[in-house]
C-alpha positions in Angstrom: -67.0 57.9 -58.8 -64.2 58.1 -56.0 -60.5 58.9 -56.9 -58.0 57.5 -54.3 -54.8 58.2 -54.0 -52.8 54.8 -53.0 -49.7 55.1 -50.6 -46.6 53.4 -51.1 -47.1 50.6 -48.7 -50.0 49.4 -50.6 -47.9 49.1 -53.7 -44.8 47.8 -52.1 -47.3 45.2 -50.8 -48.4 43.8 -54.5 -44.8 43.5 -55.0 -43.8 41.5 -52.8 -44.5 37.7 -51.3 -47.6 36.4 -50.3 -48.7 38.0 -46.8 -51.8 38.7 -45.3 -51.0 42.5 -46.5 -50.1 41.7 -49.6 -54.0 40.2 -50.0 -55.2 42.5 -48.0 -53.7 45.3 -50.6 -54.8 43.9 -53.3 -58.3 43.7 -52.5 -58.2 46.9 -51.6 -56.8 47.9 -54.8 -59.5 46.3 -57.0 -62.0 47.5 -55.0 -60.7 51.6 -55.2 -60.0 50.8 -59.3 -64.1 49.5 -59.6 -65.5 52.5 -57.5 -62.7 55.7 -59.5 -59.5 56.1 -60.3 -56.6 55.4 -58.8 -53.8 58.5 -57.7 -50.0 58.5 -57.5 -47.9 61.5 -57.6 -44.4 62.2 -57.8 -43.5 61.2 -53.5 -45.1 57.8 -54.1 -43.1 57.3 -57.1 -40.3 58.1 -56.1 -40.7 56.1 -52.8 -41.3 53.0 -55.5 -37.8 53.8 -56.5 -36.1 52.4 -54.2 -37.5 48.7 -55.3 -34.9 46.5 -57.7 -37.0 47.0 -60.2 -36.7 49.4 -62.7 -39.4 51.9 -64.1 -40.4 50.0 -67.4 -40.6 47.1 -64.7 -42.4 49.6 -62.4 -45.1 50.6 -65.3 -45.5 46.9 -66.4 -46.4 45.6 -62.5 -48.8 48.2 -62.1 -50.2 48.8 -65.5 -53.4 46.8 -65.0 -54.5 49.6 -62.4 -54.4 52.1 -64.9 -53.0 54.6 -62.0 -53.4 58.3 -63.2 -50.2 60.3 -62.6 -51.1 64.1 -60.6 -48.3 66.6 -59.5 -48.2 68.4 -56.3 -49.3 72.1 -55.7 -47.5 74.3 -53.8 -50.8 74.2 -51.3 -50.5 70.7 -50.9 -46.5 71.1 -50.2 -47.3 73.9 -47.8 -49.8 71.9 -45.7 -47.9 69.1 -45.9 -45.2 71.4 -43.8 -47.2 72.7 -41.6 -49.0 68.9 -40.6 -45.2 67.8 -40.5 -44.1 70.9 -38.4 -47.3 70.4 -36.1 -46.4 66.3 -35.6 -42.5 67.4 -34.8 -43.7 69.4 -32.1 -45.7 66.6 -30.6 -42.6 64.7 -30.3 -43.0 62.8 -33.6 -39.9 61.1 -34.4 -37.2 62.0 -36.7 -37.1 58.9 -38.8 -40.6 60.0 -39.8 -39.9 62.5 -43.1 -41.9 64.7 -45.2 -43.3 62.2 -47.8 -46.1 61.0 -46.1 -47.3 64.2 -44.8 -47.1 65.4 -49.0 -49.2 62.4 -49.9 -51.7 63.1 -47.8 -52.0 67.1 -47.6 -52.4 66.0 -51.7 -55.6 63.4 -51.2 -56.9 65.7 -48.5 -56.5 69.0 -51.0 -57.8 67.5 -54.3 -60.7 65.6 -52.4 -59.2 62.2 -53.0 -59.7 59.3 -50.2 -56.1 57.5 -49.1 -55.6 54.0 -49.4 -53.1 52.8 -46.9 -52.1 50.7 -44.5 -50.9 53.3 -42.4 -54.2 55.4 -41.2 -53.1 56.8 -37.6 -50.7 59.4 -38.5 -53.0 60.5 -41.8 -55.8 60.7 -39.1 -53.9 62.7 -36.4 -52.9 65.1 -38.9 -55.9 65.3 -41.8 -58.7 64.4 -40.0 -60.9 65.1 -42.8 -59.5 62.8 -44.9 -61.4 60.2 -46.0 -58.9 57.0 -45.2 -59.6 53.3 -46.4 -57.4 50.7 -44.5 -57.4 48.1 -43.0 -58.8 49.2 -39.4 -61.5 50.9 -41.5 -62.1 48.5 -44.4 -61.3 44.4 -43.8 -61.6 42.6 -46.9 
């Protein structure tokens, strides 16, 4: 069995209207849930915070994924600074925070793959992370 962690932008994607993303993500969510469980930790949900909904409405959407709920270690918070520190000095934007860089020192730290629509920047910075998008897996 594979765990994945899912990043936001998958989730944001069920959520919203009918796109080729939104399709796209859930495919890609069905086909995660049939092969392990599927990650979130606290950076995800609180980046699913800033939707209208609240977080009954939150569990409801979401509860036929049966997403498993894991914190974040201090190694995975320290990693996650030093991929962020390293992508600053590359001339990575501003605009571009710390969450991202958490979700994925956590996949790459607890030998989850990363579900997201968003591989380059995972890839540049955690290149052993195993990373299913869409470049990588079309549905």
């Amino acid at each position: 069995m594979t765990s994945t962690v899912v990043d936001t932008n998958v989730l944001i994607d069920v959520l919203g209207p009918a796109s080729p993303f939104r399709t796209w993500s859930l495919s890609a969510l069905e086909r995660c849930r049939d092969e392990g469980e599927l990650i979130v930790n606290p950076v995800i949900w609180s980046e699913l915070s800033a939707s209208p909904l609240s977080e009954p409405e939150i569990n409801l959407a979401f509860g036929w994924l049966g997403l498993k709920r894991e914190s974040l270690s201090y190694e995975a918070a320290y990693q996650a600074g030093k991929a962020h520190l390293a992508y600053r000095r590359s001339g990575g934007l501003k605009e571009r925070t710390l969450p991202d860089f958490l979700i994925g020192a956590h996949a790459c730290l607890r030998s989850h793959r990363l579900l997201t629509r968003d591989a380059a920047r995972y890839r540049a910075y955690f290149p052993a992370l195993d990373i299913v998008s869409p470049e990588t897996h079309s549905l």
